[in-house]
SERO-4910 file (N, C-alpha, C, O; in steps of 0.05 Angstrom, whole numbers):
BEGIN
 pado doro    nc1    nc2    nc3   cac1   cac2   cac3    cc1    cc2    cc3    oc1    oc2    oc3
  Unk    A    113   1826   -458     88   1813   -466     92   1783   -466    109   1772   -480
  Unk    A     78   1772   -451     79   1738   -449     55   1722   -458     35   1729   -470
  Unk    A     62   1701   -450     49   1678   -468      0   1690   -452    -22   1681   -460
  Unk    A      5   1705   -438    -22   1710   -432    -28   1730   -436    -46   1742   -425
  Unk    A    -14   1738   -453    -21   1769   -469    -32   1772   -499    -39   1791   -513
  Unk    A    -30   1736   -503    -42   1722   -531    -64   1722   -535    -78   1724   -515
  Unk    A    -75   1719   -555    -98   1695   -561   -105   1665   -550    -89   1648   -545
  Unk    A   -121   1663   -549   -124   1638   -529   -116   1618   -548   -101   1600   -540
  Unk    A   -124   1618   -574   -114   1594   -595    -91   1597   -608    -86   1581   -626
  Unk    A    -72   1621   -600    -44   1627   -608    -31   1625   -584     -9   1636   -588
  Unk    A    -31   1619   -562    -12   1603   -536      3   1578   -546     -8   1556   -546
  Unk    A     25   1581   -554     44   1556   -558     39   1536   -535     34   1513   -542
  Unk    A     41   1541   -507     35   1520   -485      7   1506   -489      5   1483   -482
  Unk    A     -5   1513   -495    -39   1504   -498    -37   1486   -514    -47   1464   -509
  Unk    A    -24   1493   -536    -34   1481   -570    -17   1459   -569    -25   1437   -577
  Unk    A     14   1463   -556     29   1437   -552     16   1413   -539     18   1390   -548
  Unk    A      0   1420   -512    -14   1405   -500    -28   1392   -512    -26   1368   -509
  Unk    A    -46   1404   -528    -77   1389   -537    -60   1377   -567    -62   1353   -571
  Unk    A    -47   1391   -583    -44   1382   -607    -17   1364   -612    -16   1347   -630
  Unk    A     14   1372   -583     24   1351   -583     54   1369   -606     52   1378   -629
  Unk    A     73   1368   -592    102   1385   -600    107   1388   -633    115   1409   -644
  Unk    A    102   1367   -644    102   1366   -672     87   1380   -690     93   1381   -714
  Unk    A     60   1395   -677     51   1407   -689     59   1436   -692     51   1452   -709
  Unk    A     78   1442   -671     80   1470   -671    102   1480   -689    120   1463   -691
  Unk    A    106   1500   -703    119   1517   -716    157   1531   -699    158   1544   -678
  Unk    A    174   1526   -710    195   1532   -699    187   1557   -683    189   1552   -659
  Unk    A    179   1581   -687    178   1607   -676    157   1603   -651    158   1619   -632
  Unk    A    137   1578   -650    121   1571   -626    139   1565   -612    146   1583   -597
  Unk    A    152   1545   -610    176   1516   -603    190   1542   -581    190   1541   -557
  Unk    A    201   1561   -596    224   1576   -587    207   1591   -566    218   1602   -548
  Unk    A    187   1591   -568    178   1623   -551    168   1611   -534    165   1624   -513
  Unk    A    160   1582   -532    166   1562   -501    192   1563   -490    194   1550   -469
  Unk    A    207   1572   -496    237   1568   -482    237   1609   -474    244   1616   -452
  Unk    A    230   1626   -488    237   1650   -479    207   1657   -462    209   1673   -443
  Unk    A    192   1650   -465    172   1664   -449    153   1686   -442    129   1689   -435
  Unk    A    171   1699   -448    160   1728   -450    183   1743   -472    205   1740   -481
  Unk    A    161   1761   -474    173   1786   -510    180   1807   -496    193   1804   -475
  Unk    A    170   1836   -506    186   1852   -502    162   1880   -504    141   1883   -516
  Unk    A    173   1893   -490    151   1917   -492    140   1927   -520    155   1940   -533
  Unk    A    116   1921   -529    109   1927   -550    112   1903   -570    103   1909   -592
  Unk    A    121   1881   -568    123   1862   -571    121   1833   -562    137   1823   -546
  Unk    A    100   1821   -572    100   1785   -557    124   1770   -557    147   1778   -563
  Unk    A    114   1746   -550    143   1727   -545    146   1713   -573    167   1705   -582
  Unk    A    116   1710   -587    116   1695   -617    131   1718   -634    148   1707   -649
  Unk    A    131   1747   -636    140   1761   -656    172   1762   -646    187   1758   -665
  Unk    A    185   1766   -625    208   1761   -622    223   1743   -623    247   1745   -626
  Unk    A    206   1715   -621    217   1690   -628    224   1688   -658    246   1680   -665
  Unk    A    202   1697   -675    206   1699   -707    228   1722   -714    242   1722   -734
  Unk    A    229   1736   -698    260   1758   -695    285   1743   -705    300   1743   -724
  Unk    A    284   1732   -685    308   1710   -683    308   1695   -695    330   1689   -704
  Unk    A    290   1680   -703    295   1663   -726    308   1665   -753    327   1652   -762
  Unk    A    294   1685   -762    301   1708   -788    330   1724   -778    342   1731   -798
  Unk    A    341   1731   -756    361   1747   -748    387   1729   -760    408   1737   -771
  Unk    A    374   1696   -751    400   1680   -746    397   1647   -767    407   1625   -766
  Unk    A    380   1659   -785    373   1642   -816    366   1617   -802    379   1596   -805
  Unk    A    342   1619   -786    335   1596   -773    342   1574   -749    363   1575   -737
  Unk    A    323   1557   -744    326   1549   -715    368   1539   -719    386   1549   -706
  Unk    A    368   1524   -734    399   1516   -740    420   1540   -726    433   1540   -705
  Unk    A    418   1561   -746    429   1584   -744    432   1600   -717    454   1610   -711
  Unk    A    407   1602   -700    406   1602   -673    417   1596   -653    431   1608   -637
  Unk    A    406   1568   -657    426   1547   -639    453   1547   -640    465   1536   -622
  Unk    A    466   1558   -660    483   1555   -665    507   1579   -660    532   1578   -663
  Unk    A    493   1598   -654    504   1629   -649    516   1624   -627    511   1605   -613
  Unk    A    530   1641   -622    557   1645   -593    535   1651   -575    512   1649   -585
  Unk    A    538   1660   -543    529   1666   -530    526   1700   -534    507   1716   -537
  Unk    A    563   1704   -532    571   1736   -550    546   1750   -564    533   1771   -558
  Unk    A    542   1726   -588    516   1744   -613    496   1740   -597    485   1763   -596
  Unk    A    482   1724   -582    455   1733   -574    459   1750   -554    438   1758   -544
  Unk    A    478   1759   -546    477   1775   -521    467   1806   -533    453   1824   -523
  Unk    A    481   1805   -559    477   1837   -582    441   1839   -580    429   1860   -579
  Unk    A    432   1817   -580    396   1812   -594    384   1830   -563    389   1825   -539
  Unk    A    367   1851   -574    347   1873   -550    330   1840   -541    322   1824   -558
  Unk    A    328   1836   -514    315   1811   -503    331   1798   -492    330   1797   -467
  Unk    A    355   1783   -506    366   1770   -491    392   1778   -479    409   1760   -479
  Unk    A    398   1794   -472    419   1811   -460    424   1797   -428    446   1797   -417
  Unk    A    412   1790   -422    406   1772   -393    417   1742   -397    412   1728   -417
  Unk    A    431   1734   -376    438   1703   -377    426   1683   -373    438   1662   -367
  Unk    A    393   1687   -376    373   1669   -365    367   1658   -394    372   1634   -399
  Unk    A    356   1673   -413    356   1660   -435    374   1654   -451    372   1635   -466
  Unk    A    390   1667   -450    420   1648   -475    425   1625   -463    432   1607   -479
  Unk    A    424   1619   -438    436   1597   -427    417   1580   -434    425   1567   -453
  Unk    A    391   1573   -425    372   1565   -437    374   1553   -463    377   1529   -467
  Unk    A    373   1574   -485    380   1561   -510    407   1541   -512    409   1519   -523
  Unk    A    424   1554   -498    451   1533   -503    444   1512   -496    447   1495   -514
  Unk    A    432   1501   -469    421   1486   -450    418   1465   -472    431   1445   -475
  Unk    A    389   1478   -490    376   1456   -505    397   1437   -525    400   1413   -528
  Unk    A    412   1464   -539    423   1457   -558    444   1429   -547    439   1408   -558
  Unk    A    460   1429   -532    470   1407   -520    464   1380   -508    478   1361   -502
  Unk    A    433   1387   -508    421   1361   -494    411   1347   -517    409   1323   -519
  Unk    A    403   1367   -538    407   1350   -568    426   1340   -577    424   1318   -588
  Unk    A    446   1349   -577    473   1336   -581    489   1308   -558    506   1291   -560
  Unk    A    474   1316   -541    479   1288   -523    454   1259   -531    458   1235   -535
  Unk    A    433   1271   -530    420   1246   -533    414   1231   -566    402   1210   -571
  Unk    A    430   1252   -586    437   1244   -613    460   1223   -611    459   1201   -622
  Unk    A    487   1234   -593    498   1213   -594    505   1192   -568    524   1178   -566
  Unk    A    483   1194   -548    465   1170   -545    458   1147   -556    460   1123   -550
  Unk    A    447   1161   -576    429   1138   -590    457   1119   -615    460   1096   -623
  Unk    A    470   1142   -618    499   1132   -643    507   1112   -622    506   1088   -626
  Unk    A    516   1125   -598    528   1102   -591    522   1070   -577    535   1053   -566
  Unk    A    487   1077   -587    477   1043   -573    470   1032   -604    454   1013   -604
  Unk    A    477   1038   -621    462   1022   -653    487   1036   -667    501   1056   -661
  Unk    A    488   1016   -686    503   1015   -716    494   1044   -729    472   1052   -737
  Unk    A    523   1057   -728    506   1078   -742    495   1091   -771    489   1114   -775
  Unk    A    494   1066   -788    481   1060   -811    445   1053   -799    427   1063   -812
  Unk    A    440   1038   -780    420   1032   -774    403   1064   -774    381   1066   -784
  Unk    A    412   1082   -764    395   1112   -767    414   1121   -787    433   1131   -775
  Unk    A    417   1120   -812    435   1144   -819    421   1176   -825    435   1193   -835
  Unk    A    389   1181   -819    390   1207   -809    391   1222   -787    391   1246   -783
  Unk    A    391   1195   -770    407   1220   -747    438   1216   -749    445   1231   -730
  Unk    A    457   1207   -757    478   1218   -776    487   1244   -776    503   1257   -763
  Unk    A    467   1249   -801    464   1271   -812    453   1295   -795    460   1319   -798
  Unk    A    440   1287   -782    421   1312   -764    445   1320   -737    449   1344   -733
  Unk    A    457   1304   -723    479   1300   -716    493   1326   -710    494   1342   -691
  Unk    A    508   1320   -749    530   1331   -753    524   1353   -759    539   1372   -758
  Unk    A    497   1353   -769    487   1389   -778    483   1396   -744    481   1420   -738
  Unk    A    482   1385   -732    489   1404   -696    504   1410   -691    503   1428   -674
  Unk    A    529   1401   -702    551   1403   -698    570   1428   -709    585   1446   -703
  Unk    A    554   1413   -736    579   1438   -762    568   1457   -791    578   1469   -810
  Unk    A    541   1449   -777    526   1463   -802    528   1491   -804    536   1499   -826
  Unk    A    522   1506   -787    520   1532   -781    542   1551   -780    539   1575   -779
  Unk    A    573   1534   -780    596   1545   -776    601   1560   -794    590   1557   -815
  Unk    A    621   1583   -789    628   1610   -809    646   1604   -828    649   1616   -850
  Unk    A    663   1575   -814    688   1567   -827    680   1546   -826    664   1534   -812
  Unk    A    700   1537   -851    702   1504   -858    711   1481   -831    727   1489   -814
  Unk    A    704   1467   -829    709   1451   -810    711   1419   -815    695   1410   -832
  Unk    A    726   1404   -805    729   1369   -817    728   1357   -790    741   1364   -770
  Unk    A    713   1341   -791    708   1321   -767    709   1298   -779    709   1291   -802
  Unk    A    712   1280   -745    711   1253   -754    685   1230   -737    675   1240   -717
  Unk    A    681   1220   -739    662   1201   -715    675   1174   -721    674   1159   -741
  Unk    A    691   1171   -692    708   1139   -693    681   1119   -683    661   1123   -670
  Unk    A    692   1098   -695    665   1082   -678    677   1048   -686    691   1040   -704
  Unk    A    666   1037   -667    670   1013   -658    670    987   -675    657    989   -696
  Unk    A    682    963   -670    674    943   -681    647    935   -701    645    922   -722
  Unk    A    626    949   -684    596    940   -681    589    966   -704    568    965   -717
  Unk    A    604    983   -707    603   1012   -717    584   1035   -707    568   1050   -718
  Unk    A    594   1030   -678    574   1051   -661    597   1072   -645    620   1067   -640
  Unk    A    584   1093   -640    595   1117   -643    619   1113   -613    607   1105   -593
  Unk    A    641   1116   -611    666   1125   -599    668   1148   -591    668   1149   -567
  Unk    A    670   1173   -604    671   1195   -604    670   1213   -614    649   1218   -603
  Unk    A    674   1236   -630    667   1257   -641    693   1273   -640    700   1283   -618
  Unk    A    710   1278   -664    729   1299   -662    733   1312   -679    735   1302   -701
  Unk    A    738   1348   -674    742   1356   -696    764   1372   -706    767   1397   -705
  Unk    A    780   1352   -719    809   1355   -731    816   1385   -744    837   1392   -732
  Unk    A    810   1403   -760    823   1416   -779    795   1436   -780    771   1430   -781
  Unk    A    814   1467   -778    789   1493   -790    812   1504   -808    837   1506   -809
  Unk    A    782   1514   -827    801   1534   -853    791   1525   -872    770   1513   -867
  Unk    A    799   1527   -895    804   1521   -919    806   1496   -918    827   1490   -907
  Unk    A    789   1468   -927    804   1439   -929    813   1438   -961    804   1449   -981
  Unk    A    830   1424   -956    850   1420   -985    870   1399   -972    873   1401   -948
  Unk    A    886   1377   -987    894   1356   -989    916   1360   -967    925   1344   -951
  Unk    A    925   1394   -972    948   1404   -962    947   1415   -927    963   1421   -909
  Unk    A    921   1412   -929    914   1423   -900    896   1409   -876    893   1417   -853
  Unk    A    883   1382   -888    884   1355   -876    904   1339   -880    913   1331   -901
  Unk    A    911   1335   -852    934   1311   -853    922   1280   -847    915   1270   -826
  Unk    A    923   1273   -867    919   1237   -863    939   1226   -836    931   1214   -816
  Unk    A    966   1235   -843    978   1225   -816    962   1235   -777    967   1222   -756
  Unk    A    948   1255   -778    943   1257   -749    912   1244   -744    901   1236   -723
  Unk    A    900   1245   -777    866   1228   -776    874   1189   -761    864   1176   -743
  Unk    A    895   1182   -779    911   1163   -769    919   1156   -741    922   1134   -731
  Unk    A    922   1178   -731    934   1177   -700    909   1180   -683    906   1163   -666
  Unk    A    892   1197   -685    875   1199   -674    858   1163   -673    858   1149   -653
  Unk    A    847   1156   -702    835   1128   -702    858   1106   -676    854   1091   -657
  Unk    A    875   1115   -689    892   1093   -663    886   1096   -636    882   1077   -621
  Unk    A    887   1121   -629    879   1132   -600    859   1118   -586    860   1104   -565
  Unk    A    836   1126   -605    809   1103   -598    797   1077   -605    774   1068   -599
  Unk    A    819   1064   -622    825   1035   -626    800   1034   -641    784   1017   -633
  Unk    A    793   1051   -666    773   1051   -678    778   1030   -697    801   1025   -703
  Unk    A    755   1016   -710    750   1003   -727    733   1011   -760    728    997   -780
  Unk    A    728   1037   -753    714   1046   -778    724   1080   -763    733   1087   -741
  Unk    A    717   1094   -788    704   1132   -783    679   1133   -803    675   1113   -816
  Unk    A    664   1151   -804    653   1169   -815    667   1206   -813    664   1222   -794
  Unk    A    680   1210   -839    689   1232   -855    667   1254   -851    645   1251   -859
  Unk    A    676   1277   -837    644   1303   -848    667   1322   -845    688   1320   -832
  Unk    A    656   1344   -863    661   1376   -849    628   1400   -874    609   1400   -889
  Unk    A    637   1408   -865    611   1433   -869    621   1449   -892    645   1448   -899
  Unk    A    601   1465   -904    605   1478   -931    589   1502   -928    565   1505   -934
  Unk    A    611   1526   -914    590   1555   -900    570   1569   -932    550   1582   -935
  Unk    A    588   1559   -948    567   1577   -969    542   1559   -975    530   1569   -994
  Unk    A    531   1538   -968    505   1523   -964    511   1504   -988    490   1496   -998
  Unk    A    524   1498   -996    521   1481  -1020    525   1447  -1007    529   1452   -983
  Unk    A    525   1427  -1010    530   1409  -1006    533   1379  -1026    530   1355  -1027
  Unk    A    542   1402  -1041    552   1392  -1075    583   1382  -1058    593   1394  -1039
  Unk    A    592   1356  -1072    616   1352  -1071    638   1354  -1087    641   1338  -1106
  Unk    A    655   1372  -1083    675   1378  -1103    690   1361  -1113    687   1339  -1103
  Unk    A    709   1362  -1133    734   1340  -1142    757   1337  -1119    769   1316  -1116
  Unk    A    761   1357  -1106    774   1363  -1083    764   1346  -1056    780   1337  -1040
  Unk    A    741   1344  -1053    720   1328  -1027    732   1303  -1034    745   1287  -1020
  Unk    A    722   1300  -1065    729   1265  -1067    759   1254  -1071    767   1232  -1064
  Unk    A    775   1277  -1084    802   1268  -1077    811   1269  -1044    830   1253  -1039
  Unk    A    802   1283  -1023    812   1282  -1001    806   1260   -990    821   1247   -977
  Unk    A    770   1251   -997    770   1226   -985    784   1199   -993    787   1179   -979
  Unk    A    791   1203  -1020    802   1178  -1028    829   1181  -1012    831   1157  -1004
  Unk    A    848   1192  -1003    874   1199  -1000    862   1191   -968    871   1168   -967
  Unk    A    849   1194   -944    846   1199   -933    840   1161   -919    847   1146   -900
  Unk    A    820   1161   -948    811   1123   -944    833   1107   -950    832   1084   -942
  Unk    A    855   1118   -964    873   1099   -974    896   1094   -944    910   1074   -940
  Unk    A    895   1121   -923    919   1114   -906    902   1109   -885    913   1098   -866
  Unk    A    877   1113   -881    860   1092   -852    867   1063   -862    871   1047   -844
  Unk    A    869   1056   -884    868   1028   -899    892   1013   -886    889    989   -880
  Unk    A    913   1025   -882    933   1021   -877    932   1004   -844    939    980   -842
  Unk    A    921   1021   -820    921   1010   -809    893   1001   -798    883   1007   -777
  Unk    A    883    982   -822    860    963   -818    821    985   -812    800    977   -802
  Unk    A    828   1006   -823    799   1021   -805    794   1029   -834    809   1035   -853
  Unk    A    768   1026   -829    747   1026   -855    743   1062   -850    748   1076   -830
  Unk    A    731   1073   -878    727   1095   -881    691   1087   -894    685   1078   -917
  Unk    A    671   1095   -868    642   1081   -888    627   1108   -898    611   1109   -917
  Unk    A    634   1128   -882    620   1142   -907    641   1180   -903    659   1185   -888
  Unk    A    628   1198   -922    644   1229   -914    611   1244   -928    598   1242   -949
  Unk    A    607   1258   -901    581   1261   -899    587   1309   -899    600   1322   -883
  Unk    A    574   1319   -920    581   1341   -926    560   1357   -912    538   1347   -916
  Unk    A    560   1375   -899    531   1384   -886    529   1421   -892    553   1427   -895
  Unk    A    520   1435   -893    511   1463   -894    479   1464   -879    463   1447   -871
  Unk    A    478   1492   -881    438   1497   -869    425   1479   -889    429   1477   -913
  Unk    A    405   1465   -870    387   1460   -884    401   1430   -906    388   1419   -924
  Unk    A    415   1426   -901    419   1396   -919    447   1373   -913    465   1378   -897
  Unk    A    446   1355   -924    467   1344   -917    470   1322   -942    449   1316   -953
  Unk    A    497   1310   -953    503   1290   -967    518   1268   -960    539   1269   -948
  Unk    A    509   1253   -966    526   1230   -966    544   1224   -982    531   1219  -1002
  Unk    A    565   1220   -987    581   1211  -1010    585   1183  -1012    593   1173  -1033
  Unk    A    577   1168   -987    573   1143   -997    542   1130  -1009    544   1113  -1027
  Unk    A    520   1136  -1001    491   1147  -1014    498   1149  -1041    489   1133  -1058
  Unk    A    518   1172  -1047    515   1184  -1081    539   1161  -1093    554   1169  -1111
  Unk    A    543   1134  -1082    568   1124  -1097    598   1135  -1107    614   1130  -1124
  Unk    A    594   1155  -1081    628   1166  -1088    658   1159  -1066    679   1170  -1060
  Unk    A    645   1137  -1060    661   1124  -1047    676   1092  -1056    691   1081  -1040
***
């Protein structure tokens, strides 16, 4: 069942047109990218499938190729690729934009960013974003999975890495799979330990940015820096 098997005022292509991308509802958004549903089903009710399957557009985007391949619909390599497709070209023209402006100048796309990045993950994850004199984005790396604890980030290879790319600042993130984006005593001791040996060789630590679904913190925002 495809997009002309609708209602004429429930066509996601129509309504984008006249009313313009922002108006549409994630489960519209998506079912422009799949196209057609499924026997006995439209492309809007399988789009909302997936949404709910994979705790939202985040969640989605964010699934292996592997897991959508499990989902009745997309078993075919026309649409998973597709979705990946998008998901990457968001992630390129996010840090696009980091890397022509200070990246304080947007600090929500920052945040929006890094939730592309690491929001959705099963496991803990610590990244870094080196960036320049000007404090515009360098690169994107992501150091350490598991468990973070003092004992399992090493300040000495965050250190090596900044040298690598003759950074002048980082921004600190990793993700929090159980959704919280509360910062622990542990978050803020790692970052202090973490700011004290970038210090060393001259690179600023400006912010450690905590992300899960659906949210993100700043720890320099909340003065815990």
């Amino acid at each position: 069942m495809s997009f002309k098997d609708l209602p004429d005022g429930a066509r996601p292509r129509e309504r984008l047109i006249s009313l313009g991308a922002g108006a549409l509802a994630d489960a519209e958004l998506l079912a422009l990218l799949l196209r057609t549903g499924l026997r006995g089903k439209n492309v809007l009710q399988l789009s909302q499938e997936l949404l709910d399957r994979f705790d939202g557009l985040s969640g989605l985007l964010h699934a292996g190729l592997d897991d959508l391949k499990q989902v009745k619909g997309l078993g075919g390599t026309a649409k998973r690729a597709e979705l990946a497709a998008v998901l990457e070209l968001a992630r390129r023209a996010m840090a696009e934009r980091l890397k022509e402006r200070a990246v304080f100048d947007s600090p929500g796309a920052v945040k929006q960013y890094l939730q592309l990045h690491l929001a959705a993950r099963p496991h803990e994850v610590f990244a870094a974003l080196f960036l320049d004199a000007q404090h515009r984005l360098i690169a994107m790396e992501e150091l350490f999975r598991g468990t973070l604890t003092q004992t399992s980030v090493y300040p000495r290879e965050v250190v090596t890495r900044a040298l690598h790319h003759h950074a002048a600042a980082v921004v600190l993130a990793h993700n929090h799979p159980s959704g919280s984006v509360e910062a622990s005593r542990a978050d803020q001791s790692l970052t202090q330990t973490l700011k004290a040996a970038l210090a060393l060789i001259d690179v600023r630590v400006l912010d450690h940015v905590i992300v899960a679904r659906g949210g993100a913190l700043s720890m320099a925002e909340g003065g815990m820096l």
